[in-house]
C-alpha positions in Angstrom: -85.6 -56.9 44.1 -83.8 -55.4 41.1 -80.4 -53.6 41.7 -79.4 -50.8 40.0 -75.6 -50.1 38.8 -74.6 -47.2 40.8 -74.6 -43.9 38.2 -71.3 -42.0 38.7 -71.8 -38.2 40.3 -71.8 -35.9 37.6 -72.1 -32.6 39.7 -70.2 -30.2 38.3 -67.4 -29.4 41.0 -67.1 -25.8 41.6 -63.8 -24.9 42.8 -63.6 -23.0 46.3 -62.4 -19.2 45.1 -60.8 -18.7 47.9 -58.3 -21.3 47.7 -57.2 -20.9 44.6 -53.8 -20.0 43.7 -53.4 -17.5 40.8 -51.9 -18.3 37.9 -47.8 -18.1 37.4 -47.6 -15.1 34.3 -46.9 -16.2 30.7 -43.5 -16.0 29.6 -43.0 -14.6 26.2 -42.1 -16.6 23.7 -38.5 -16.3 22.0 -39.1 -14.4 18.1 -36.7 -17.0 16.7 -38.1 -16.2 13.3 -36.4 -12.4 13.3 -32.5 -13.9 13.9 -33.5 -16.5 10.8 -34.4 -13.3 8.7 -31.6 -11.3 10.0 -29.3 -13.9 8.9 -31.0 -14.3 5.2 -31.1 -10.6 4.8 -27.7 -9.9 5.3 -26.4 -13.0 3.5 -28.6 -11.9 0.7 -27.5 -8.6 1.1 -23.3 -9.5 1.2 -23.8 -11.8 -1.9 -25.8 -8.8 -3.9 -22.8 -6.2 -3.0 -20.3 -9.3 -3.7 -21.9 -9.3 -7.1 -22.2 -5.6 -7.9 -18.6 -5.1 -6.9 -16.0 -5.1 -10.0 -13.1 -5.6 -8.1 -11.7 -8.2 -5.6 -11.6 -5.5 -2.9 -15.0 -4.6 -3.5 -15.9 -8.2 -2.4 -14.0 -8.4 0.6 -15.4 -4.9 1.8 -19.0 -6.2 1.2 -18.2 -9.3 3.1 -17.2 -7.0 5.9 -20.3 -4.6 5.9 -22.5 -7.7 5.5 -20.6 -9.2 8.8 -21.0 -5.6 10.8 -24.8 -5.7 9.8 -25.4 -8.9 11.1 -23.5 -8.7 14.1 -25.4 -5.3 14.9 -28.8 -6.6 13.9 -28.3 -10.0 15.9 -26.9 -7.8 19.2 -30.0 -5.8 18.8 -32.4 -8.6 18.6 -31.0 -9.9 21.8 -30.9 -7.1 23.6 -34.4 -5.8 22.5 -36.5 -8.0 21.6 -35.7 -11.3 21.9 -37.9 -11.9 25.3 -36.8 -12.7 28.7 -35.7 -10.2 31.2 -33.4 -7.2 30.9 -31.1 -8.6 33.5 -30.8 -11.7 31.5 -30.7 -10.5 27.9 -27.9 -7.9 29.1 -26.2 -10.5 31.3 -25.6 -12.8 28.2 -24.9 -10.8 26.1 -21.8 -9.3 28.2 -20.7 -12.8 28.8 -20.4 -13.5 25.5 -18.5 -10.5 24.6 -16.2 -10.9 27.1 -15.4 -14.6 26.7 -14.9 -13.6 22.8 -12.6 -10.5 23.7 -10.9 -12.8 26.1 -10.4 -16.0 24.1 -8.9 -13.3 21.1 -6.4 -11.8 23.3 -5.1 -15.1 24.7 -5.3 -17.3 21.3 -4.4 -14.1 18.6 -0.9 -12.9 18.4 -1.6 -11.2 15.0 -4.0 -10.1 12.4 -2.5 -9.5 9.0 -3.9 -8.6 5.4 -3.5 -9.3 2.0 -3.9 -7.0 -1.0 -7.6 -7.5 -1.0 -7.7 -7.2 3.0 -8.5 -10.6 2.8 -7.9 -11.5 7.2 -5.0 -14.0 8.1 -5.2 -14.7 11.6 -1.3 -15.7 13.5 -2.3 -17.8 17.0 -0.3 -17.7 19.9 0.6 -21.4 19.1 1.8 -20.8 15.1 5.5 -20.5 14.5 7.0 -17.4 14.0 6.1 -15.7 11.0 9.1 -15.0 8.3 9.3 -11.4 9.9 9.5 -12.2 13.5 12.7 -14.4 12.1 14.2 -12.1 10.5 14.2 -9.3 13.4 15.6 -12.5 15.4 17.8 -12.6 13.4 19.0 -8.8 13.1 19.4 -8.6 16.7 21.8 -11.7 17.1 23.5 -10.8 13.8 23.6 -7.2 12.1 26.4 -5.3 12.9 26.2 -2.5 15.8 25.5 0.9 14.3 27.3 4.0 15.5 25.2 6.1 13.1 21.7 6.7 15.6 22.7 9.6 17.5 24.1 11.9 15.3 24.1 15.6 15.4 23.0 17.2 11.7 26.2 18.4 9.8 25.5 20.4 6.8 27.1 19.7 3.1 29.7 22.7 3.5 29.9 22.8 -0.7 28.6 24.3 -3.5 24.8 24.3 -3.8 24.4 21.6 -5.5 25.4 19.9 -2.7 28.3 17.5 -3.5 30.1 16.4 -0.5 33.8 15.7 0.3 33.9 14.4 3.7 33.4 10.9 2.4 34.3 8.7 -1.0 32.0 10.2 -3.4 29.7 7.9 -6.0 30.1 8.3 -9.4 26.8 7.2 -11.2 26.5 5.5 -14.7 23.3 5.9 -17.0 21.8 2.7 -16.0 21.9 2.8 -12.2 19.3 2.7 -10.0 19.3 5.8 -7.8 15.2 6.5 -7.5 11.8 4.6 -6.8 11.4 2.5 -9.9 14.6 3.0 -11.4 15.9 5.8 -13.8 13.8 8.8 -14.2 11.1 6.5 -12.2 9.7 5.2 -15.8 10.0 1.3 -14.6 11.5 0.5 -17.6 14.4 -1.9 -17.8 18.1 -1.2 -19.6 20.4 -3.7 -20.9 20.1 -7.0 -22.6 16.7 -8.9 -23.2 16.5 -11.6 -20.4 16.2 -15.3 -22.0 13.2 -16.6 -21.1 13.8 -20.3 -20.6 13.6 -20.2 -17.0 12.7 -23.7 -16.7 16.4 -24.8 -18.0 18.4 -22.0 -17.4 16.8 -20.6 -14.0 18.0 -17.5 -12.7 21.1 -17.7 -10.6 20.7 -16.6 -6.6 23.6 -15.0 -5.3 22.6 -14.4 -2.1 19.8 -13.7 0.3 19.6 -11.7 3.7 16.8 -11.4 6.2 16.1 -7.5 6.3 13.7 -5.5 8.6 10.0 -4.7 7.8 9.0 -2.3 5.2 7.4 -1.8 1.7 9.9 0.4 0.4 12.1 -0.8 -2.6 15.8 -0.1 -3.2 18.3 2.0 -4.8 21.4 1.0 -6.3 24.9 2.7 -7.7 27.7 1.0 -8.7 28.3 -1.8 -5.7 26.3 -0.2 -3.4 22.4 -0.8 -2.1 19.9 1.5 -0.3 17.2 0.9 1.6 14.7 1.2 4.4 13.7 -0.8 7.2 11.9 -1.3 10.9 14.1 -3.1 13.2 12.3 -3.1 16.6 11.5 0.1 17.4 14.0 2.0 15.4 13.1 3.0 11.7 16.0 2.8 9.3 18.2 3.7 6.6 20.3 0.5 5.4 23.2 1.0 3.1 24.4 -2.8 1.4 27.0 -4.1 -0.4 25.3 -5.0 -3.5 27.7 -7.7 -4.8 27.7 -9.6 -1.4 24.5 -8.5 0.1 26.5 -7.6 3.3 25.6 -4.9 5.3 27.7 -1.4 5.3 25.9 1.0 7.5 22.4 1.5 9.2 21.3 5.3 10.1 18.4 4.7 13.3 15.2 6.8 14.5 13.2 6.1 17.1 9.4 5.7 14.9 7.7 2.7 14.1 4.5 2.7 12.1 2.2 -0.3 12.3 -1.3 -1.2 11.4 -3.0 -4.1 10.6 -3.8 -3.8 7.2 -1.0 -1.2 5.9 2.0 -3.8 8.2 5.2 -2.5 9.3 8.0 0.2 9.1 8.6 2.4 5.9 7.1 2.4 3.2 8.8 5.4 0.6 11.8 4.7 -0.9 15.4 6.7 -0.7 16.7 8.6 -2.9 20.3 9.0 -4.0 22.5 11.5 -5.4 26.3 11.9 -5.7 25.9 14.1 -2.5 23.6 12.3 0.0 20.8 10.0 0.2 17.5 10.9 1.0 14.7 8.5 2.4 11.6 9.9 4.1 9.7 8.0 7.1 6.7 6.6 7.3 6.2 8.7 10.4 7.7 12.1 7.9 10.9 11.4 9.2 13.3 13.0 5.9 17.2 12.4 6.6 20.0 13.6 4.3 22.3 11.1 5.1 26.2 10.7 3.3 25.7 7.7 0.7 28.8 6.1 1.4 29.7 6.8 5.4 26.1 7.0 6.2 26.6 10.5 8.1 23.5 12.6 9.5 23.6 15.6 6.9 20.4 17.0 8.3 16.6 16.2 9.4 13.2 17.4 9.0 9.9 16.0 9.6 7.7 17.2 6.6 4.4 16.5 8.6 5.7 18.9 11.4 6.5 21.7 8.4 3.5 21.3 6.9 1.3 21.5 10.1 0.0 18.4 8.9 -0.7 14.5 10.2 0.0 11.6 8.8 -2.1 9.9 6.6 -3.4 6.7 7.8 -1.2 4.5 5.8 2.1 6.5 6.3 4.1 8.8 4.4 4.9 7.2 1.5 6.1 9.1 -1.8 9.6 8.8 -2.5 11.6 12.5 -2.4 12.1 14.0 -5.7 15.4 15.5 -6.5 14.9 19.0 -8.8 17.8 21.3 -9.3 19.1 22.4 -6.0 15.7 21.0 -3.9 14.3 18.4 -2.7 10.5 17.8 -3.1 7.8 16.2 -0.9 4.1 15.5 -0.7 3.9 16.4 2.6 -0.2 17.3 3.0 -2.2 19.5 5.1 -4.4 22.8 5.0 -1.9 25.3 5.7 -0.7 26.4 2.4 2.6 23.9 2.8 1.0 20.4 1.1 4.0 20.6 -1.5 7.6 21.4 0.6 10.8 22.2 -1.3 13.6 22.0 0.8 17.1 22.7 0.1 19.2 19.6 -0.7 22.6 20.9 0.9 21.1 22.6 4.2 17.5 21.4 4.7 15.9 24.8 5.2 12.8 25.0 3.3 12.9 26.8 0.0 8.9 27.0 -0.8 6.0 25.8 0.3 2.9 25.5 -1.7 -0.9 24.1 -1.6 -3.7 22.5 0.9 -4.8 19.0 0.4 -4.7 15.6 2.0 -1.5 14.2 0.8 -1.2 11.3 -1.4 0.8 8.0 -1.9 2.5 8.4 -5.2 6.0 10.1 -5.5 5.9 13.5 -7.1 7.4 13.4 -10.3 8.8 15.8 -13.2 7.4 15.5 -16.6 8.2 17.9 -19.5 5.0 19.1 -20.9 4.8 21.4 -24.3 8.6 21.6 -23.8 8.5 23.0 -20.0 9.1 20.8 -16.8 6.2 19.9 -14.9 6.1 18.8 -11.1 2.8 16.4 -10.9 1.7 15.9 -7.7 -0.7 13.1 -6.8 -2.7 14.3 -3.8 -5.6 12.7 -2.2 -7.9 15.0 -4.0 -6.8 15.0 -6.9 -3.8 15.4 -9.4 -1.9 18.9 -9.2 0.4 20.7 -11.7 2.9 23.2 -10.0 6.0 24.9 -11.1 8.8 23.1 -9.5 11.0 26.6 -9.3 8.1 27.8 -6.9 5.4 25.7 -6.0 3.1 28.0 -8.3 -0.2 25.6 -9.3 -0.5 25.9 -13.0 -3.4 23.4 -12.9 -5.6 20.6 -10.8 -7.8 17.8 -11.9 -10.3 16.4 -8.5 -9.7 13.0 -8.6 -10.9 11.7 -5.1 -12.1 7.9 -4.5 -13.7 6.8 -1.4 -10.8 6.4 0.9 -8.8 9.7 -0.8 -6.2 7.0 -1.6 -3.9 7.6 -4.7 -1.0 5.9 -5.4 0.3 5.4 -8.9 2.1 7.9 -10.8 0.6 9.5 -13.6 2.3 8.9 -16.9 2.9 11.2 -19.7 1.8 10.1 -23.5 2.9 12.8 -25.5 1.7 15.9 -23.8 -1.6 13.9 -22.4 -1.5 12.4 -18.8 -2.8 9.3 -18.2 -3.9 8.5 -14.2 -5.0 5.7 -12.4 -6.0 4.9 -8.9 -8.2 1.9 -7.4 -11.0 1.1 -4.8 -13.2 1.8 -7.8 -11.8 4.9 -8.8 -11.1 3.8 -12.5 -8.5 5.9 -14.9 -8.9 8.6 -17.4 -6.9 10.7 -20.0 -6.5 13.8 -19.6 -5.0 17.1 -22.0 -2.9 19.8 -20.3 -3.3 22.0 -23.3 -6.8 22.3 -23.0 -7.7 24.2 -19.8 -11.0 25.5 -18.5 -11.3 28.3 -16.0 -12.4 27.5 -12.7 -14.3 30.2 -10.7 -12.3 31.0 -7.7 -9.7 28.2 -8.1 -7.3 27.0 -10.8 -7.5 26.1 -14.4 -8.4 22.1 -15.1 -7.6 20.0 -17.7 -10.0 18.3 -20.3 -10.2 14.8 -20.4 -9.4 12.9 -23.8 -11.8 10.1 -23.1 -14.4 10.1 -19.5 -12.9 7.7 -16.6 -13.6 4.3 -16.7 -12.8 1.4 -14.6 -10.7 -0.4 -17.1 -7.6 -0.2 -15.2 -7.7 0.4 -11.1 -4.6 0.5 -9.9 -5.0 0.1 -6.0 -1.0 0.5 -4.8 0.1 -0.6 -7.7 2.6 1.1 -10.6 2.2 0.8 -14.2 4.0 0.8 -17.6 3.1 1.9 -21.0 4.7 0.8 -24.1 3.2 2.4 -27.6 -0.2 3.5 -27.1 -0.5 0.7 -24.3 -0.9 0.6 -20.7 0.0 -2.4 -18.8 -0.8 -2.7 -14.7 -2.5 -4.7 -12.3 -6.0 -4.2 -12.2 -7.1 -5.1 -8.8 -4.8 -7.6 -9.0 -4.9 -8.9 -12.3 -2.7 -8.2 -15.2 -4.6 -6.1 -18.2 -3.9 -4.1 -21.1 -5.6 -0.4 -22.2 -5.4 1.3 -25.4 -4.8 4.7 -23.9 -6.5 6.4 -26.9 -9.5 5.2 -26.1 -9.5 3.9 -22.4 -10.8 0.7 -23.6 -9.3 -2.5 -22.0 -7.7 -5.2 -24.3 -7.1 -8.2 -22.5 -7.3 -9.4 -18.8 -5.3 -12.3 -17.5 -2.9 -13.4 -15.3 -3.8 -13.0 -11.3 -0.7 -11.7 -9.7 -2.3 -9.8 -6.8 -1.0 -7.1 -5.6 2.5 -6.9 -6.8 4.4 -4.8 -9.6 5.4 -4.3 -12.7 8.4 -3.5 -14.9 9.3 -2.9 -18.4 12.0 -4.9 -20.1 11.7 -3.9 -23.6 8.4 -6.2 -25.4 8.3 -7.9 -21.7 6.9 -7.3 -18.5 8.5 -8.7 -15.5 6.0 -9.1 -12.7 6.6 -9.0 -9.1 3.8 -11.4 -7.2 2.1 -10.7 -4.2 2.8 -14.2 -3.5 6.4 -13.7 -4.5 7.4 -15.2 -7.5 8.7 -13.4 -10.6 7.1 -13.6 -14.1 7.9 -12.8 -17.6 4.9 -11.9 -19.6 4.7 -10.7 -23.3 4.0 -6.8 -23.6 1.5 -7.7 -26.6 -1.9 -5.7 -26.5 -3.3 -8.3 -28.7 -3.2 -11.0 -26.1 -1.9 -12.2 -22.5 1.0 -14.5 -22.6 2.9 -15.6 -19.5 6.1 -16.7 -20.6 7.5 -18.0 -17.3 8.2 -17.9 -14.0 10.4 -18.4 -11.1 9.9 -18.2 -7.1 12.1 -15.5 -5.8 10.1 -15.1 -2.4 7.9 -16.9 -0.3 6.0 -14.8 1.8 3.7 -11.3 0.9 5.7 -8.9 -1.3 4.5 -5.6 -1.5 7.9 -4.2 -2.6 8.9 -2.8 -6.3 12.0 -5.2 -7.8 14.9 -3.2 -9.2 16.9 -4.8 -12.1 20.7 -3.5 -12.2 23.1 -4.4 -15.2 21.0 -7.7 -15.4 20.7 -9.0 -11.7 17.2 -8.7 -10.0 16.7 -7.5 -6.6 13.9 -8.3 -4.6 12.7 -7.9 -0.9 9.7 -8.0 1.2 9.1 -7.5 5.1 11.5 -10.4 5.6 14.0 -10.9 3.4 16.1 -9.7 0.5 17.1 -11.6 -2.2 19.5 -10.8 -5.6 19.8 -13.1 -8.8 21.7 -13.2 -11.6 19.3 -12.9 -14.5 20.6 -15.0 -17.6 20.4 -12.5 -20.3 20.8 -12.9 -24.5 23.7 -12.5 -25.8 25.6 -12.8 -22.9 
């Protein structure tokens, strides 16, 4: 009998539907492909702003927005749309925010800037920085001052205010008693300096550690001014100028600080035969004695004015006219421009309503007439200085109503600068137009252009030339036409001064530089390192020996000169 292979059951099972279990949900996927075009788009977007952007600043602010947008567009993947439950997407996401706010406040002790608001980051774990040794310093070392709680006593003379409680100054043509030297023009007196640095280097006298501040100094005769934070005082310092030693300190209790403007002042005093002036970042303005150091008396501008300070402090140096003493002190209550008298402090006129501004008002004489300019945050203002009387106003407002530079007179044309794009233009006082409902403004000689941007920067002019730091880098304009002549020379965000065909140039990073004023061509002579850490601060040059400073230290050389 034959036997058959037994044929496998192919019935098709059919599942009992009562004991099956129901299927577990799907879970959605994670959209992986929307962080991977979040990150392209603003990567392509940061490097098409870094691109369009004509100035280093310009760069870094792109890089910032770029960051923001990608932080904001990642979050609100996550949060969104990324899949998973609410509980979970939230529950990350808080975690990782506070483990990053955590981990920054125990690692970061500091966050500082450069000119370009590049970020530096200070850890816990770093060494001190320069500054933090130099207010070590102060406190172990400077000399106790009996000058912080005075009561104001009032120049009892004659109204122009000079004093005889105290030795009096007696000032020579050449000293150094404003912001940027002798009628603030940045220009240079005395001898040409040699210029072979390399074998005949400039001579250091001495050096001090000071307390933080942008401000720059004033000097007369053997004597230094300047302004400082020490802890949480702000201060007047009076030096010895020859030695470097410290005389007398007048104290307030106000500190300024943010992380991209720094630390402490930032104007510059003042000095007169009578007193010396020096205005707070907070609007602090003292009229101390020059050589005792003697509380003469005080005002706060920004409490005159009804006014707050602006974001990066008060900053323009006082101007001394006649018997007053001007000050950009802002605000929309008729009282942006203050005269005050110099020998009591009461205020003599007040005048105007706009956002202050950075640059120290200044006196030019204009078809034969003197001129206060006024720098605002709007725009440049021409007053009377006798009575605050505006004569005329040209709107000159950038994106962060930031102007610092002073304007500079060619002829009876004014030539202004200011940066974060803003540009420069030329403009012609004797050729007003009527302005319905406001006040006359001048023509421009040639449109603005961006051939010069001076961010915080001052500039000099020799000729028909303008020379300054564009966003950081040395260039030349032809102020006839606007057009720029050369571009060289990457200094940052220093300064600049005269000395007749040269231009001695202050670094961010600290050294000094001579460079040919020669519209033809940039020519960096030489160079020496005076300072090793950020220098924001305008040098002063005084019968030949240079004085610099920054937030840490202060620094004088003896310059080797020709002919001497």
């Amino acid at each position: 009998m034959r036997v058959y292979p037994t044929m496998p059951d192919l019935t098709v099972q059919t599942p009992d539907q009562n004991n099956v279990s129901p299927a577990a949900p799907l879970q959605p996927r994670q959209r992986w492909h929307w962080p991977v075009a979040i990150l392209l788009l603003t990567a392509a977007g940061t490097m098409l702003g870094n691109r369009l952007a004509d100035s280093r600043t310009g760069q870094v602010i792109a890089i910032f927005y770029g960051i923001g947008l990608m932080i904001v567009g990642l979050s609100g993947w996550w949060l969104f749309f990324s899949g998973g439950t609410r509980t979970r997407r939230w529950l990350v996401f808080g975690s990782v925010l506070l483990g990053i706010t955590v981990a920054g406040i125990a690692a970061v002790r500091e966050v500082w800037f450069e000119g370009d608001m590049r970020p530096h980051v200070r850890f816990h774990w770093d060494p001190p920085s320069p500054a933090e040794l130099a207010q070590r310093w102060l406190s172990e070392n400077a000399p106790a001052s009996p000058l912080g709680q005075q009561t104001p006593e009032r120049l009892a003379n004659d109204s122009a205010g000079f004093a005889t409680t105290a030795q009096q100054l007696t000032f020579a043509a050449d000293d150094w008693t404003r912001y940027c030297g002798p009628g603030s023009r940045r220009e240079i007196a005395g001898n040409r300096p040699q210029t072979d640095w390399k074998q005949n280097p400039p001579k250091l006298l001495w050096r001090h550690p000071v307390g933080e501040a942008w401000s720059s100094v004033c000097i007369a005769g053997n004597l230094l001014w300047t302004q400082e934070q020490r802890a949480t005082q702000e201060c007047t310092v009076c030096y010895n100028a020859e030695t470097g030693a410290e005389l007398w300190r007048r104290e307030d209790s106000a500190r300024y600080q943010t992380a991209q403007g720094g630390v402490g002042p930032r104007s510059t005093p003042t000095v007169t035969q009578a007193a010396v002036y020096s205005l707070g970042a907070t609007g602090i303005l003292n009229a101390l004695h020059p050589t005792s150091g003697k509380l003469l008396w005080q005002r706060n501008i920004c409490s005159d004015a009804g006014s707050e300070m602006v974001e990066w402090g008060m900053s323009g140096a006082p101007l001394v006219w006649q018997n007053t003493l001007i000050v950009d002190a802002g605000g929309l209550n008729g009282k942006a421009v203050i005269a005050y008298d110099r020998s009591s402090g009461e205020i003599v006129w007040a005048s105007g309503s706009h956002k202050a501004g950075y640059a120290a008002p200044r006196i030019e004489m204009i078809d034969d007439k003197p001129v206060l300019l006024v720098f605002h945050g709007d725009g440049l203002e021409a007053m009377n200085p006798d009575n605050g009387q505006s004569l005329w106003l040209y709107p000159w407002v950038n994106q962060y109503k930031i102007n610092v530079a002073q304007p500079m007179l060619f002829g009876s044309r004014v030539f202004l600068s200011s940066g974060y794009d803003s540009g420069c233009v030329l403009l012609d006082p004797g050729k007003l137009t009527d302005v319905p409902g406001g006040v006359p403004r001048p023509a421009e000689v040639w449109p603005p252009t961006r051939s010069l941007k001076l961010k915080f920067n001052e500039a000099v002019q020799l000729g028909d030339y303008v020379y300054g730091l564009d966003d950081g880098i040395l260039a030349c304009v032809d102020v006839n036409t606007g057009e720029r002549r050369w571009k060289g020379g990457r200094y940052k965000y220093g300064h600049v001064l005269l000395w007749q065909d040269l231009l001695l140039v202050q670094a961010e990073d600290g050294y000094v530089a001579l460079v040919q004023a020669d519209p033809r061509r940039f020519t960096e002579v030489t160079r020496f390192d005076a300072l090793t850490d950020r220098t924001w601060n305008v040098p002063a040059v005084h019968r030949g020996r240079l004085y610099v400073r920054n937030a840490s230290e202060m620094a004088c050389f003896e310059l080797p000169l020709s002919g001497s």
